[in-house]
C-alpha positions in Angstrom: 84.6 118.4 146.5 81.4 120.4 146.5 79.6 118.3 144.3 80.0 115.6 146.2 78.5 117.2 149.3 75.5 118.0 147.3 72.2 115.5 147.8 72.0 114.7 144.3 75.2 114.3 143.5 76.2 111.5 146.5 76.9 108.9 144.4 80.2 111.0 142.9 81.5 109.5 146.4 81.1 105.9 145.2 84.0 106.8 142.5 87.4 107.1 143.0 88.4 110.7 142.7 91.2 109.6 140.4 89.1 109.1 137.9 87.1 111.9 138.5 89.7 114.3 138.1 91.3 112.4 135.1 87.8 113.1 133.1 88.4 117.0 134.5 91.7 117.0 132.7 90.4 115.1 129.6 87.5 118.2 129.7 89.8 121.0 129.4 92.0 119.0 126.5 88.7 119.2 124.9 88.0 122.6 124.9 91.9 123.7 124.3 91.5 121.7 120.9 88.3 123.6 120.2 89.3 126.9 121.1 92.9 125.8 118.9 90.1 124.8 115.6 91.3 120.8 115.9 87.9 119.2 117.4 83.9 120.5 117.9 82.3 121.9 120.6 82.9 119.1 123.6 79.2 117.5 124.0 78.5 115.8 127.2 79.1 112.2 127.7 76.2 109.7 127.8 75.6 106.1 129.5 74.2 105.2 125.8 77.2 105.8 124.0 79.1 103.0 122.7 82.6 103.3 124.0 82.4 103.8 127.7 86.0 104.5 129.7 87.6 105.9 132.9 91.3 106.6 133.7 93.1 106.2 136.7 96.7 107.7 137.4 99.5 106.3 139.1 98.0 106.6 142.6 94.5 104.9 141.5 95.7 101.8 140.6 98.1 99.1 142.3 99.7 96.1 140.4 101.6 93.5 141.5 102.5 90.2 140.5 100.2 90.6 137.6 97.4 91.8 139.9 95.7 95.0 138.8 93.5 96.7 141.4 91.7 99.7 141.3 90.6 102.2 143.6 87.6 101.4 145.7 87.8 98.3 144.4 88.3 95.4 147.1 89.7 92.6 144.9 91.5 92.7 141.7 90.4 92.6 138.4 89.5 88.9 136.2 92.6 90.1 133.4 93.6 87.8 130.9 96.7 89.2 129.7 97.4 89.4 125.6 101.2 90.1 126.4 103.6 90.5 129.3 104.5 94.3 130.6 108.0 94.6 130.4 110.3 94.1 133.1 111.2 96.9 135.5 109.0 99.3 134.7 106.5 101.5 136.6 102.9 101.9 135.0 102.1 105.6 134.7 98.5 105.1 134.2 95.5 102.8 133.6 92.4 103.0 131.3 89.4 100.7 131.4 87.5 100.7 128.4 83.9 99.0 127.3 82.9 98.8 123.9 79.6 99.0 122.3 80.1 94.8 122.2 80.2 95.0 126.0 84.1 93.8 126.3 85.8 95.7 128.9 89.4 96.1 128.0 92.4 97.5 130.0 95.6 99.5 128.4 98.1 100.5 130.5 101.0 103.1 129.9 104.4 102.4 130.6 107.3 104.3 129.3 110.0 102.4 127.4 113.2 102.9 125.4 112.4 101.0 122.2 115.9 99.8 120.3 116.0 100.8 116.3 116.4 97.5 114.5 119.3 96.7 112.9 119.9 98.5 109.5 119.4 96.8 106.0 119.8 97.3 102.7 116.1 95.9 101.4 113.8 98.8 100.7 110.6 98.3 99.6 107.5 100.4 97.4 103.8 99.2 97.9 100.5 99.3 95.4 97.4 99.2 97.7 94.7 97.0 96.2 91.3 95.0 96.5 92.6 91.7 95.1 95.5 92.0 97.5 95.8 93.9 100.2 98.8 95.1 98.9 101.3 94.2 96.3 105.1 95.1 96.5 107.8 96.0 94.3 109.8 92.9 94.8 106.7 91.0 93.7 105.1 89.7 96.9 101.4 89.7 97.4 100.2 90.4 100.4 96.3 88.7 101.0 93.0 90.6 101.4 90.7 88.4 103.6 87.9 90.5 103.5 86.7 90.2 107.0 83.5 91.7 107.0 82.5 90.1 103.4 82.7 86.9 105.2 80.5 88.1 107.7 77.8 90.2 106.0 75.0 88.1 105.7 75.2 87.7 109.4 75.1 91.3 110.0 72.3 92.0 107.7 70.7 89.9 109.2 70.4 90.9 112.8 70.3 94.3 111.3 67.1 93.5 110.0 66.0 92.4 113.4 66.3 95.5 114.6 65.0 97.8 112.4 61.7 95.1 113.0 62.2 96.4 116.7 62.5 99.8 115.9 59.7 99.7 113.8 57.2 98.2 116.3 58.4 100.6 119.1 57.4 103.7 116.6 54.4 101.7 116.0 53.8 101.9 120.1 54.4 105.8 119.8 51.7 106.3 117.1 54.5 106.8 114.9 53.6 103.7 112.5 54.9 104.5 109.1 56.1 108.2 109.7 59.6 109.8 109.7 61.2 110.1 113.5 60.1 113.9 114.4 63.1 115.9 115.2 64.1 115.8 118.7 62.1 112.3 119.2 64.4 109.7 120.9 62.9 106.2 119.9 63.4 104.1 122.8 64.8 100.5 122.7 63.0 97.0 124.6 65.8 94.9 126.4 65.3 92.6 123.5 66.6 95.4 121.1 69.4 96.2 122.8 70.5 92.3 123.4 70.1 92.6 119.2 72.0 95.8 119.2 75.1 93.9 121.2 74.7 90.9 118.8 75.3 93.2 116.2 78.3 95.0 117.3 80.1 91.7 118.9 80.2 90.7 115.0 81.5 94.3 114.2 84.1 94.0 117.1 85.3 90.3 115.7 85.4 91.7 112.4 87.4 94.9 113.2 90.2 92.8 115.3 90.8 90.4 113.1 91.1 92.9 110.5 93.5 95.2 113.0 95.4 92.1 114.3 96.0 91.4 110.3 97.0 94.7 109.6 99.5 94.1 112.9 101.3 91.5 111.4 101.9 92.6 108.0 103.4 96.0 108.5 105.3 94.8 111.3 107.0 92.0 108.8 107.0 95.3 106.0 108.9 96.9 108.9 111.4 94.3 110.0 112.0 93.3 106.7 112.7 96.8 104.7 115.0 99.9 105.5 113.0 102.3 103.7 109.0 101.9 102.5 107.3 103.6 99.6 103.6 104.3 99.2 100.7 106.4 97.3 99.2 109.0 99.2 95.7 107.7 98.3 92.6 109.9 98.9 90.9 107.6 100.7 87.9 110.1 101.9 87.6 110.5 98.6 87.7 106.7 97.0 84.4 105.9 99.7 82.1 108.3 98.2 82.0 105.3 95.4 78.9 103.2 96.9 80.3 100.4 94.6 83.9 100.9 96.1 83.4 101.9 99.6 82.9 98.6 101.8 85.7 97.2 100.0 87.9 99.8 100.5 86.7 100.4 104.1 87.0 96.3 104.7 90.4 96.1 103.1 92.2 99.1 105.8 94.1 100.8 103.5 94.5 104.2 106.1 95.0 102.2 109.0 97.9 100.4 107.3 99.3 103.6 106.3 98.9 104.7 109.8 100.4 101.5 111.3 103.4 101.5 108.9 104.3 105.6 109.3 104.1 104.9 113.2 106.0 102.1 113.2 108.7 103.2 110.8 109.5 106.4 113.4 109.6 103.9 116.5 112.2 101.5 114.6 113.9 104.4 112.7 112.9 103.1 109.3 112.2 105.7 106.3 108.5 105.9 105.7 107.9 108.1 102.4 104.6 109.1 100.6 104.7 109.4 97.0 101.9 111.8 95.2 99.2 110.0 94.3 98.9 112.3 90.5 102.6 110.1 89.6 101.1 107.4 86.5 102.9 104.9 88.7 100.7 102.6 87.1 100.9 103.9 83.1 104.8 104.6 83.6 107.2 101.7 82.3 109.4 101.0 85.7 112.2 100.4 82.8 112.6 103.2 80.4 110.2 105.6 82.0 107.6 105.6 78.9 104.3 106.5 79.4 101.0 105.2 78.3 98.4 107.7 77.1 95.9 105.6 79.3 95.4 102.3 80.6 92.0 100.9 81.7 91.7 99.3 85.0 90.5 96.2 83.9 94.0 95.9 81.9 96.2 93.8 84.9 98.9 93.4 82.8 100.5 95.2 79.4 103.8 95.1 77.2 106.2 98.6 77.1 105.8 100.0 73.3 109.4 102.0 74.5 111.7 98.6 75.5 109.9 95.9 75.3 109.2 94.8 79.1 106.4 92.8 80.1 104.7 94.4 83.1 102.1 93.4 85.9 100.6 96.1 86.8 100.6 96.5 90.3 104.1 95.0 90.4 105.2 98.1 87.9 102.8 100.6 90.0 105.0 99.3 93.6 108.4 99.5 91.7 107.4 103.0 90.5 106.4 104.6 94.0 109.9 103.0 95.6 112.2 105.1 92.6 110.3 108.1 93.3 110.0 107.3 97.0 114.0 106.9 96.8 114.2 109.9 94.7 112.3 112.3 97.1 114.6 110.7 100.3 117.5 111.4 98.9 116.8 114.7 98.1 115.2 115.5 101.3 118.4 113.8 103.0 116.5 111.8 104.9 117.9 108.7 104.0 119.4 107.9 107.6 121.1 104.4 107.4 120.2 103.3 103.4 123.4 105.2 101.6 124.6 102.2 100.5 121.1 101.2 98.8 121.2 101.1 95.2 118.1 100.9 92.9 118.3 100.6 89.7 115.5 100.7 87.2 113.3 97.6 87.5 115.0 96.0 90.5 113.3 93.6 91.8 
């Protein structure tokens, strides 16, 4: 309230308190995860960083009949809905985001009793890939469209552009040729910043398709199986490879992960992580023999021990479910899949 009586600080009046006290709230979250070690030092926001948002609470926002106002706002906003809210339920809050692409997007919190779905007997293990996406134990392979490969060139491209930009505004500074001197902010023409949004409009296509995939497979992974298997890859660890780390980074191995573990407590499925040291790969998924070594470029190899011809993501998958089983049984956390049985190379 005394800020907003101060001269400098009149336009504070122009926003709805709401909000105001909202970024307040979200300040002193900030510094109770730095004070607890889980986040740095809180920094100031800025008008030139890329993500852009403000929150409103339950009495800074009205909606009605799929009209969503804020407050101080005298009309309601242009929304183009992706989904329905569901029926008799009261929003608890509001939170208008823009992107570095300049797309302004609204989520708004409702709470909701979500249903488990019903129980099965399918469970599932999954080998994480670049040629697939993903290949599972009962031999499906799930596709890798490589988003951003497909839209590279494009990127580069503008990215080029830019640097041009960049280059001439140093240029204008007397900085032609010479490193940026520390503390130096290298300021951007209109037309750099109209190549700037360019650039991350392609990087905002490219990261929802890529999400909206990821979407759709682990929710079918989800409806589908009682129980799901995986590696516990060291994915901060595979992208130090330069030769690896777009890939990896295009295909969304982590955010899978993250979307399948989240979604498996929500629809009270198992979700279990199998150590990534187990040769899942190596390791006949029939009589348990074990190959000294077995080079990647090797996609497919015959057991010395039985016999059994093996593809060897298919034989990785069918691994990481037995010891996924295994280690959910023994935990007793096999709520709802007593009755699965899975014997050794089930498919």
């Amino acid at each position: 309230m005394l800020l907003k009586q101060d001269a400098e600080r009149v336009w504070l009046n122009e926003v709805s308190s709401v909000a105001l006290q909202q970024s307040l709230r979200h300040l002193d979250k900030g510094f109770a995860n730095f004070f607890a070690g889980r986040a740095k030092y809180p920094r100031f926001k800025s008008k030139r960083d890329s993500v852009q948002a403000a929150s409103y609470m339950a009495n800074g926002f009205t909606l009605r009949d799929g009209n969503l106002t804020l407050a101080k706002h005298d009309a309601p906003l242009d929304v183009r809905w992706s989904r329905p809210l569901p029926e008799d339920v009261k929003p608890t809050s509001v939170t208008v985001t823009r992107n570095a692409a300049g797309h302004y997007h609204v989520s708004i919190l409702v709470d909701v009793d979500v249903l488990p779905l019903p129980v099965t007997e399918k469970v599932v293990g999954i080998d994480m890939g670049l040629a697939h996406l993903a290949v599972t134990s009962d031999r499906q392979a799930i596709d890798n469209p490589r988003h951003l490969a497909r839209k590279l060139a494009r990127i580069q491209r503008w990215q080029r552009k830019l640097a041009r930009k960049r280059e001439a505004a140093k240029a204008s500074m007397g900085l032609k040729g010479k490193s940026d001197p520390k503390g130096t902010r290298i300021p951007r023409s209109n037309n750099a910043w109209k190549v700037a949004r360019r650039i991350a409009r392609i990087h905002a296509s490219v990261r929802d398709a890529r999400r909206d995939h990821l979407h759709k497979v682990s929710t079918k992974l989800i409806r589908e199986n009682q129980a799901i298997c995986v590696e516990d890859l060291a994915v901060s660890n595979m992208v130090k490879n330069p030769n690896l780390a777009r890939a990896i980074q295009d295909a969304g191995w982590r955010e899978l992960r993250s979307m399948l573990e989240y979604k498996a407590a929500l629809y009270a499925r198992a979700f279990e992580v199998v150590n990534r040291w187990l040769p899942t790969s190596r390791r006949c998924s029939c009589c348990d023999y074990t190959l000294e070594s077995l080079p990647l470029s090797t996609r497919s190899w015959t057991c010395p021990g039985c016999g059994a011809e093996h593809d060897r993501d298919v034989n990785a998958a069918r691994n990481m479910l037995a010891a996924g089983m295994a280690q959910l049984h023994s935990t007793a956390g096999l709520a709802g899949i007593h009755a699965c049985q899975v014997p050794k190379g089930a498919t």
